[in-house]
C-alpha positions as CSV (number, residue, x, y, z in Angstrom):
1,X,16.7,-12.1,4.8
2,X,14.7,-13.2,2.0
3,X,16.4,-16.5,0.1
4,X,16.8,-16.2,-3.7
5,X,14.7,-18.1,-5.1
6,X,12.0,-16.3,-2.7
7,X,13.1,-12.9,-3.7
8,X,12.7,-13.7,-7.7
9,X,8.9,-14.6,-7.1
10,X,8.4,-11.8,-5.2
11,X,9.4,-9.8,-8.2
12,X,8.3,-11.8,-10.9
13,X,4.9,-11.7,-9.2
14,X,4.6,-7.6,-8.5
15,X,5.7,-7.6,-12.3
16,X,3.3,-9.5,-13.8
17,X,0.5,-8.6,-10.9
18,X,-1.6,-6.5,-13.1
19,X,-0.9,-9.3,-15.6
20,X,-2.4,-11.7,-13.8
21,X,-5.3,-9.5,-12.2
22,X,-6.2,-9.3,-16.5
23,X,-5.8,-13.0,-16.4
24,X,-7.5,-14.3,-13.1
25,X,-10.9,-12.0,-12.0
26,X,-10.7,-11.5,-8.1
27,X,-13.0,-8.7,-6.3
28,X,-13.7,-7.5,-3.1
29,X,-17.0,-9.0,-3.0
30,X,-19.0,-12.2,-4.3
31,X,-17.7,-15.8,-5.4
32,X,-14.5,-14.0,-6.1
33,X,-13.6,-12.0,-3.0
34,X,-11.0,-12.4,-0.3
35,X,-12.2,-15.7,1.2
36,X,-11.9,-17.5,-2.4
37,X,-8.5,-15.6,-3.7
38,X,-6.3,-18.3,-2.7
39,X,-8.3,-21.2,-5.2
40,X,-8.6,-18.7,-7.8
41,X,-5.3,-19.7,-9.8
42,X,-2.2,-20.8,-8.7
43,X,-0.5,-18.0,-8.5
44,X,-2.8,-16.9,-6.1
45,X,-2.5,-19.8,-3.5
46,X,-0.4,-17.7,-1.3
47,X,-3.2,-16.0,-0.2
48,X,-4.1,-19.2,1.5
49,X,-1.5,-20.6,2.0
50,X,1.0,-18.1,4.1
51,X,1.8,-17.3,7.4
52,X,3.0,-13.8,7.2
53,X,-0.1,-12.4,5.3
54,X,-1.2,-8.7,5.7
55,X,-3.1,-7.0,6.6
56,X,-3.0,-6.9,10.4
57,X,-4.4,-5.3,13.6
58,X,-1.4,-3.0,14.8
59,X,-1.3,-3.8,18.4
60,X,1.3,-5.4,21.4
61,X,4.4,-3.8,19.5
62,X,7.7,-3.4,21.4
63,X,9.7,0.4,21.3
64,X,12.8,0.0,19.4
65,X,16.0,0.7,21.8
66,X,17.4,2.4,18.4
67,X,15.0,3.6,16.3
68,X,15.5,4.0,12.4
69,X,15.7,7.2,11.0
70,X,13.3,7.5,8.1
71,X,13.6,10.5,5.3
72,X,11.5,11.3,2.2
73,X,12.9,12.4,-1.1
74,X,9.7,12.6,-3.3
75,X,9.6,14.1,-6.7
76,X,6.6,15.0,-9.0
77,X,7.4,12.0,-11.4
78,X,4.0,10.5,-11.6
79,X,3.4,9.1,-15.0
80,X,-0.2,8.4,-15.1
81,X,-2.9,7.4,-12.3
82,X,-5.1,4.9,-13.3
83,X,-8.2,2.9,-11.9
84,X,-7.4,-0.7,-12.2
85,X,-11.1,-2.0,-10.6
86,X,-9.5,-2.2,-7.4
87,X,-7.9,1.0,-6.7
88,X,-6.6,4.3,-7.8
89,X,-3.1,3.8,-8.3
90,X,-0.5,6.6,-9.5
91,X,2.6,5.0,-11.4
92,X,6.2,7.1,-11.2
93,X,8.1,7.1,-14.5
94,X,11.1,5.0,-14.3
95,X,13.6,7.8,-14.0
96,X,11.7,9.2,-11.4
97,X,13.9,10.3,-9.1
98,X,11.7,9.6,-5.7
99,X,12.7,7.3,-2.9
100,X,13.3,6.6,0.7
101,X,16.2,6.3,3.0
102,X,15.5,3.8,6.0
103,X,18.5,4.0,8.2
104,X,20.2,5.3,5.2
105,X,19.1,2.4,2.5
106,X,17.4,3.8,-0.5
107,X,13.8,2.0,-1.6
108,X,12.7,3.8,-4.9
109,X,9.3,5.2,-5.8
110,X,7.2,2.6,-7.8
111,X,3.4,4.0,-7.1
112,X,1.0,4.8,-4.8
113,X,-2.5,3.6,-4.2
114,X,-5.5,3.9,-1.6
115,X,-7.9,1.8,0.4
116,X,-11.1,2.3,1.5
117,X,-11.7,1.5,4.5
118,X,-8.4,1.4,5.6
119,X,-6.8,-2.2,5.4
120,X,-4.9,-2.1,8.5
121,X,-5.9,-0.9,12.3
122,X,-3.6,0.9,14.5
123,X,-4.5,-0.4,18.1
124,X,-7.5,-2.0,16.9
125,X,-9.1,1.4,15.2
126,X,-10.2,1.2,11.8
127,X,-9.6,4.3,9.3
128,X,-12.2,5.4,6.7
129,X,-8.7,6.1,4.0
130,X,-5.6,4.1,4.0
131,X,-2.4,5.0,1.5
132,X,0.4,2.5,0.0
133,X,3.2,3.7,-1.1
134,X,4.9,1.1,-2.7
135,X,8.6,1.2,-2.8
136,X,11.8,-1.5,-4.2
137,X,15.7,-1.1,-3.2
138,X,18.2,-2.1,-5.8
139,X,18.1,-5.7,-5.0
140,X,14.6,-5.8,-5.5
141,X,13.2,-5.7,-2.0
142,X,10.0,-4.5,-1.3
143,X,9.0,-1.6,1.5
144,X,5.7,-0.4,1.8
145,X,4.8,2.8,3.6
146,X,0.8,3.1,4.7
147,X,-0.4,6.1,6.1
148,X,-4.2,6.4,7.3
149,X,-6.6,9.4,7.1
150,X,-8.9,10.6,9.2
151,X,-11.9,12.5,8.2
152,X,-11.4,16.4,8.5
153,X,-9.9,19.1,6.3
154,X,-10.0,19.0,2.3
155,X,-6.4,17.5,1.7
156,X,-4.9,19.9,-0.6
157,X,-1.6,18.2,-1.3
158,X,-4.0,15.0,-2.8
159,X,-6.2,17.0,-4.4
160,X,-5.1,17.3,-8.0
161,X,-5.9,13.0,-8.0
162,X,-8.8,13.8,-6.6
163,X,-9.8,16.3,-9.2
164,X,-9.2,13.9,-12.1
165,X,-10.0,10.2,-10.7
166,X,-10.5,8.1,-13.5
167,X,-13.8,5.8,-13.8
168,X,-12.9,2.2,-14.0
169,X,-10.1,0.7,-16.7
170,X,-9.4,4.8,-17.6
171,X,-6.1,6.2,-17.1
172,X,-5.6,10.1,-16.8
173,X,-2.6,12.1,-16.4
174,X,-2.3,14.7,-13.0
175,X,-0.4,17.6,-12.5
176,X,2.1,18.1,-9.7
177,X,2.0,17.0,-6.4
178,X,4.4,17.5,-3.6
179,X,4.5,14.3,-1.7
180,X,7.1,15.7,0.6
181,X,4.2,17.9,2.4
182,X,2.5,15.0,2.9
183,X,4.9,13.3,4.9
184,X,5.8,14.5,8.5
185,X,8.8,16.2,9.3
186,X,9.4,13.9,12.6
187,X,7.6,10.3,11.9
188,X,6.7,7.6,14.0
189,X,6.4,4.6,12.8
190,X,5.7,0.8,13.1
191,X,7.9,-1.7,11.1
192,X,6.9,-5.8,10.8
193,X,7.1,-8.5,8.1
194,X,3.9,-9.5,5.7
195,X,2.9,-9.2,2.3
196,X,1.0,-7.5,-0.8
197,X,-2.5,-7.3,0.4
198,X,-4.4,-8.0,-3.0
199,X,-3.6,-11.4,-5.8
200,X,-0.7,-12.7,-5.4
201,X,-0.4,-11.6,-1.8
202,X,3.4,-12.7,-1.6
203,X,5.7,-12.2,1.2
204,X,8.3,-11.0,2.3
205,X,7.5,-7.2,2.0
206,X,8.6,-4.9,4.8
207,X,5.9,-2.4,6.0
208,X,6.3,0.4,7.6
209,X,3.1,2.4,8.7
210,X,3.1,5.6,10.0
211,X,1.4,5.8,13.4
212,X,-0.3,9.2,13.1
213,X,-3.2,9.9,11.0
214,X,-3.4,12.4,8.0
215,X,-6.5,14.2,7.7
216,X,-8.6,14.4,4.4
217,X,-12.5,15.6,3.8
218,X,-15.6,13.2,4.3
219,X,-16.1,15.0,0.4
220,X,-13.0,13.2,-0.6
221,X,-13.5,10.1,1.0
222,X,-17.1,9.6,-0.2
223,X,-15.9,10.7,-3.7
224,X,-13.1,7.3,-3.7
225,X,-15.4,4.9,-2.2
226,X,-18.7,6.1,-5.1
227,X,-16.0,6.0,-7.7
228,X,-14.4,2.4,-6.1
229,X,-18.6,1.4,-5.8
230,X,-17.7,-0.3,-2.8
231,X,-15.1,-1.0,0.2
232,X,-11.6,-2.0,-1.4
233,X,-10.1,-3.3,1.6
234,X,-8.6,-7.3,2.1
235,X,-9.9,-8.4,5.8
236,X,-7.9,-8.6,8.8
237,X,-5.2,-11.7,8.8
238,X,-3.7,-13.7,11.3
239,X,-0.1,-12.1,13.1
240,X,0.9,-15.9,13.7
241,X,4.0,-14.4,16.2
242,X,5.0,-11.7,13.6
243,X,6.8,-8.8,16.0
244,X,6.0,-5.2,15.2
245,X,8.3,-2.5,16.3
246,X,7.9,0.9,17.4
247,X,10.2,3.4,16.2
């Protein structure tokens, strides 16, 4: 378990992350990209600093004797979908009613966002699309699903973000999507320890990644990464004796 005083900076940092992203200029690429985040400010020295830092390469997990049950209770609550510079991220109202049970423990819906190429590998295979769906239980606890796309057929279900992705620092509204369709009906799934991949990268997230690919068109994919102008993903970081699991 997470202590406290851990647990309250985790918060206070995904809080005040777009905050500080307004405050302190990190990028992808250039005297400001992954390498450097960590001596940009302070509040960034994590980046550097940890030992449970994501992402990873997905590989040499163990199968879980009991595996968690996972279930997906998504509404169409999203409030606006914005491009932030570093992503297309879709924000849930408040009262959105969408969250997750993990072995019956509720994480609400905060947002989603995408990475390009993805940010993890799955058995050292890198995907061209990569999907965060960033979640919080009452307590404050972060869970983090990522799902990867291959490319293949036009995905329908993400098309209306697609349709209307904002150029840089623009915020557009979207109608309805069914996230529910997106998820699969029996998941697999890997669960281990790290952190938020971009400024202030703390710890103490739990991921779970979903271990089979989506599908979405090279059209889609090219139209992220010319919008993005350029990758969007953090390099690989160490494990340092992390265990994944296999459920």
């Amino acid at each position: 378990m997470i202590k406290k005083s851990a647990l309250c900076s985790l918060l206070c940092c995904l809080l005040a992350s777009a905050a500080l992203s307004e405050e302190f200029h990190w990028s992808y690429e250039g005297k400001d990209s992954p390498e450097h985040w960590g001596k940009i400010a302070a509040e960034f020295s994590t980046c550097q600093t940890g030992h449970n830092q994501t992402p990873i390469d997905i590989t040499h997990y163990i199968q879980a004797k009991y595996p968690k049950k996972i279930a997906f209770h998504y509404d169409d609550g999203i409030e606006s979908v914005i491009n932030n510079g570093h992503t297309i991220q879709a924000n849930f109202k408040e009262e959105s009613g969408s969250y997750i049970e993990l072995n019956g423990h509720q994480y609400r819906l905060l947002q989603f966002h995408f990475h390009s190429p993805s940010e993890f590998l799955i058995d050292s295979k890198q995907y061209p699309l990569e999907m965060h769906l960033v979640h919080q239980d009452a307590d404050g606890y972060l869970l983090v699903v990522g799902i990867q796309f291959q490319a293949g057929k036009e995905n329908k279900i993400l098309a209306p973000i697609w349709e209307i992705m904002p150029q840089k620092d623009k915020t557009s509204s979207v109608k309805k999507i069914d996230l529910n369709k997106l998820m699969p009906n029996k998941p697999r799934f890997f669960e281990f320890g790290g952190s938020l991949t971009t400024p202030p990268c703390n710890e103490g997230v739990t991921w779970i990644m979903l271990q089979e690919p989506l599908e979405i068109s090279k059209a889609q994919i090219e139209k992220f990464q010319k919008t993005m102008g350029g990758p969007t993903n953090r390099p690989l970081q160490p494990r340092n004796n992390r265990i994944i699991v296999q459920h």
